[in-house]
C-alpha positions as CSV (number, residue, x, y, z in Angstrom):
1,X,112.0,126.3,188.4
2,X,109.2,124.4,187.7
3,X,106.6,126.4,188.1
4,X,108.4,129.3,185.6
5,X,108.7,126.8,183.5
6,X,105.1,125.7,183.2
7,X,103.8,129.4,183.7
8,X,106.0,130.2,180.2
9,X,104.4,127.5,178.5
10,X,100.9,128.7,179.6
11,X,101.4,132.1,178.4
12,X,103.7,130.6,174.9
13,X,101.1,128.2,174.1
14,X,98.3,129.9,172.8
15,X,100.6,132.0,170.7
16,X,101.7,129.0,169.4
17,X,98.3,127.8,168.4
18,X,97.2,131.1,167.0
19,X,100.1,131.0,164.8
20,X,99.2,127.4,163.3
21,X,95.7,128.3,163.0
22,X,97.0,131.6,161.4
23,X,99.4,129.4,159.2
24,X,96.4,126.9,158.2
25,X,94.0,129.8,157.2
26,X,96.5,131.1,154.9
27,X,97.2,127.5,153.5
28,X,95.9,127.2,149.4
29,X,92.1,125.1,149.5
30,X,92.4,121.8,148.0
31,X,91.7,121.2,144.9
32,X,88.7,120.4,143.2
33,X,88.0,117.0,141.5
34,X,85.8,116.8,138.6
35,X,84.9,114.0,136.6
36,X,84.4,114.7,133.2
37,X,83.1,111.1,132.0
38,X,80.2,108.7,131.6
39,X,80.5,104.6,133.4
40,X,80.5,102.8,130.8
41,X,76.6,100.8,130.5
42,X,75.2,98.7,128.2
43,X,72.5,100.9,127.8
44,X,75.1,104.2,126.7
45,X,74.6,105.4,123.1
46,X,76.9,104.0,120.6
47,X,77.8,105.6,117.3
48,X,75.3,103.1,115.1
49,X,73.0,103.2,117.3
50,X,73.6,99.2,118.4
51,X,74.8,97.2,121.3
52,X,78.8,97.3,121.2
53,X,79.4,96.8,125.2
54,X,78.8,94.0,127.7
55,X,79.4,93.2,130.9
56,X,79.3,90.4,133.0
57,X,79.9,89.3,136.6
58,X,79.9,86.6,138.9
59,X,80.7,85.2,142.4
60,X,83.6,82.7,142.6
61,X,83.8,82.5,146.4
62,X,84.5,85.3,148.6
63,X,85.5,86.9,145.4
64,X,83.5,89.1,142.8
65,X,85.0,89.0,139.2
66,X,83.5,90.2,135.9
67,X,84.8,90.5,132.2
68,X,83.6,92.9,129.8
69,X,83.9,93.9,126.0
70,X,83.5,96.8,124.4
71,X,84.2,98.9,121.0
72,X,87.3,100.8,120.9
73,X,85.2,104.1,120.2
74,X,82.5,104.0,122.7
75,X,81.3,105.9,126.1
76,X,83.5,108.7,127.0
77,X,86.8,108.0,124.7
78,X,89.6,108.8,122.7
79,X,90.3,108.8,119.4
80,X,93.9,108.1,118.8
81,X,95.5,109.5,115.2
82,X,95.9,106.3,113.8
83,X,91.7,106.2,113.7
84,X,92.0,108.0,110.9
85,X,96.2,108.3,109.8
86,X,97.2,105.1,108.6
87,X,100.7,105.7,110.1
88,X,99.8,108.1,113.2
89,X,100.1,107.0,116.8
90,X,98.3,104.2,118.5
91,X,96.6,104.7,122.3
92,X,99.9,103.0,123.8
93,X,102.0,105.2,121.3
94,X,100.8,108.6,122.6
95,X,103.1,110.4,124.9
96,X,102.0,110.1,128.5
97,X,102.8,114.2,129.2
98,X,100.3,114.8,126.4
99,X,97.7,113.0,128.9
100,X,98.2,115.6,131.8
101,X,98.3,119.0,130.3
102,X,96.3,122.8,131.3
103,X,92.8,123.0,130.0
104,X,90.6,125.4,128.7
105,X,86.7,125.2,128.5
106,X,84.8,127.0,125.8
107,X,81.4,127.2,127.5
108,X,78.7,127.2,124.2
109,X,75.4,125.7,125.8
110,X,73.6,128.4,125.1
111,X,74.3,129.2,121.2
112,X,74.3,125.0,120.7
113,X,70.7,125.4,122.5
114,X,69.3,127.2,119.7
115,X,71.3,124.9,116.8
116,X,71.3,121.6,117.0
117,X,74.2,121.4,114.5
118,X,76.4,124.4,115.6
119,X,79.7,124.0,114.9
120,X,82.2,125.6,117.3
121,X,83.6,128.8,115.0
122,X,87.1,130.5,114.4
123,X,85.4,133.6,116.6
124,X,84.3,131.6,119.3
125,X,88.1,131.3,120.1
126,X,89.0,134.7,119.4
127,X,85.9,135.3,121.9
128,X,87.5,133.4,124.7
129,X,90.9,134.4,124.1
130,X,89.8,138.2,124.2
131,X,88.0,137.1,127.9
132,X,90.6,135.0,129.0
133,X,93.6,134.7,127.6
134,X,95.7,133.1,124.6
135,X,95.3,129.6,124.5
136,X,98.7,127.8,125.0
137,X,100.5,125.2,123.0
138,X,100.3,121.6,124.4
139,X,96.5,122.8,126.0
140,X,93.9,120.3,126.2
141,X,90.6,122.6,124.5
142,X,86.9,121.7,125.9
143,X,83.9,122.6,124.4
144,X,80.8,122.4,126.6
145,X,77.6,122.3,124.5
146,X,75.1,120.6,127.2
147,X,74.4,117.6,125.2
148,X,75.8,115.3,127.7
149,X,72.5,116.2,129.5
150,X,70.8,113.9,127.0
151,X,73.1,111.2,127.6
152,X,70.5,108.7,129.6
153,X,68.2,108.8,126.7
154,X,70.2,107.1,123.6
155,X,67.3,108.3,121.1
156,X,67.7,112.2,121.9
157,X,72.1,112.1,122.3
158,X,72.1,110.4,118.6
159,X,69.1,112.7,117.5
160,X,68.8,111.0,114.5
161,X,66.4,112.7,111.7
162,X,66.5,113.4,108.0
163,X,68.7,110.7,107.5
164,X,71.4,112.0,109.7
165,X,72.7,112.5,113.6
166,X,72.2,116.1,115.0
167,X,75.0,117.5,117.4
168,X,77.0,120.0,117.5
169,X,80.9,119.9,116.8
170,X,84.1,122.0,115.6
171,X,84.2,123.6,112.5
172,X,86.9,123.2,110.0
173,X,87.9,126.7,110.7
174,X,88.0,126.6,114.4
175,X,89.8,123.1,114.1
176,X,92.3,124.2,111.8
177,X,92.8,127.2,114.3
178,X,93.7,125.4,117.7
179,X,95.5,122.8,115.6
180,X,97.9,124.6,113.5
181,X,98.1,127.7,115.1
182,X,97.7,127.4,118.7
183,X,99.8,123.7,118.3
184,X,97.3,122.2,121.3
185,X,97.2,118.8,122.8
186,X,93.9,117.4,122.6
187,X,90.1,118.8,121.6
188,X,87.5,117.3,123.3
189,X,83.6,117.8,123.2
190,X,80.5,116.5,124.9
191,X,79.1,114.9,122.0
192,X,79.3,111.9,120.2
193,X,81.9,113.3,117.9
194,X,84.1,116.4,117.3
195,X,82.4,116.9,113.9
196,X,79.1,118.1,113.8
197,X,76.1,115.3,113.7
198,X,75.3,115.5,109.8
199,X,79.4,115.3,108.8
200,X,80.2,112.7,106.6
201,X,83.7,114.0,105.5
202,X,84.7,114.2,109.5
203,X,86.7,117.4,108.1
204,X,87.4,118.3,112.1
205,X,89.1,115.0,112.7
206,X,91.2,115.0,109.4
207,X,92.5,118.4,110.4
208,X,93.6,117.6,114.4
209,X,94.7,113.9,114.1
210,X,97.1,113.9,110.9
211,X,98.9,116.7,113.5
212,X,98.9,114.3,116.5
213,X,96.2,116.0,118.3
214,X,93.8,113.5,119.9
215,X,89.7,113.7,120.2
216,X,87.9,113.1,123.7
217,X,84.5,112.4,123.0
218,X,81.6,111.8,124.9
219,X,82.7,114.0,127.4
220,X,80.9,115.2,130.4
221,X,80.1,118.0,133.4
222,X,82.5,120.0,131.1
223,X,80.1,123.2,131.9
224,X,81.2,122.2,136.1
225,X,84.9,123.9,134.9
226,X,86.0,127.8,134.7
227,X,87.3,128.8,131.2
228,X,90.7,128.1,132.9
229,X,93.2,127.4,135.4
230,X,92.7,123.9,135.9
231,X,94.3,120.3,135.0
232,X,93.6,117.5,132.6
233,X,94.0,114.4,133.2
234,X,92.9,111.5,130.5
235,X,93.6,108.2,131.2
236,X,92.7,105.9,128.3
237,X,92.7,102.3,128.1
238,X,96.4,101.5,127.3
239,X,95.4,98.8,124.7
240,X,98.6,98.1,122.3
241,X,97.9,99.1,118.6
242,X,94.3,100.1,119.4
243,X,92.8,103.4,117.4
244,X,90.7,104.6,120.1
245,X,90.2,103.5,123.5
246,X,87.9,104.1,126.8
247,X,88.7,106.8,128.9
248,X,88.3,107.9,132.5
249,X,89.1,111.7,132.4
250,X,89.2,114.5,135.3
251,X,90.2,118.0,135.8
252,X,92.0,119.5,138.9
253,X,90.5,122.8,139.6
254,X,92.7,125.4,141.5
């Protein structure tokens, strides 16, 4: 009895394993984890172009501790609507589900290349949209220009000349277009702002945040994404009353 028993198990078992194996191949891949920020340094560029962050640590024991301080608008950030709506949400005021939503990326490198000031236009979306799709309410919408590439070197990210920044950003139109129209979550950009460098109206940010749509700015690797099917995740500083507010943000690529 035994021995049948044992022989059935020889002859069951590598069935068994074939079927796990063949289970396990047919399992989805895990996902893919990319960051889409800067560490915050003391030697990031800042909007005026001086010193807004420090850190400091020390040993007390065993025990490594630090403090730092910083501007609410500076590394990889997010501009709440109260930064510019006297009355619109703070950080701590936003709805978390509006922090984990689908994203989109609008890759532009190569038209921002040639113009230092591009601005992201009205056909640029219907470009994407045609490729790949309407773009959903409650979407978070990333523009990839390649400036982040400049971001070690303060001097070339703020590219200031002619008495004004250089960078490229959303146009009025194109703002006006994911706001109102296509109702989405957040814009973000890898720039220092979601206007253009030489803005002085910021007409992109008085279109999305009066409409509870929040900036990320300062962004980063937002060329690593596909155009979609993949997962936002911003987690801002939760600082009670604040306008704007560091930022780690990821994507979750399926």
């Amino acid at each position: 009895m035994r021995r049948a028993v044992l022989l059935t198990l020889a002859m069951t078992l590598p069935a068994v394993v074939a079927a796990q194996q063949h289970a396990k191949d047919l399992s989805p891949p895990p996902p893919r984890i990319v960051d889409l920020g800067h560490p915050l340094s003391d030697t990031d560029p800042t909007w005026s172009g001086k010193p807004v962050f420090s850190h400091t640590l020390q040993h007390e024991g065993a025990l490594l501790v630090g403090s730092f301080s910083t501007d609410e608008h500076f590394g990889t950030h997010v501009d709440a609507p109260a930064h510019f709506v006297p009355d619109g949400w703070t950080i701590d005021q936003i709805p978390a589900i509006r922090f984990v939503r689908p994203g989109v990326m609008l890759d532009l490198r190569a038209k921002c290349a040639k113009n230092e000031d591009y601005r992201v236009t009205k056909d640029d979306v219907v470009l994407f949209e045609r490729r790949n799709g309407v773009i959903e309410p409650g979407t978070i919408v990333l523009v990839a220009t390649g400036w982040d590439a400049r971001w070690s070197d303060q001097a070339r990210y703020r590219n200031e000349h002619d008495g004004a920044m250089h960078f490229p950003g959303f146009s009025p139109e194109a703002a006006t277009v994911l706001t109102e129209d296509r109702d989405v979550a957040a814009l973000g950009i890898d720039t220092l702002s979601i206007d253009y460098g030489p803005s002085t109206a910021y007409e992109a940010h008085h279109i999305t945040l009066p409409h509870k749509v929040y900036n990320i700015e300062n962004a980063a690797h937002l060329a690593d994404l596909p155009p979609r099917g993949f997962t936002v995740v911003v987690a801002p500083v939760n600082v009670k009353g604040a306008s704007g507010a560091p930022a780690r943000v990821f994507a979750i690529v399926r």
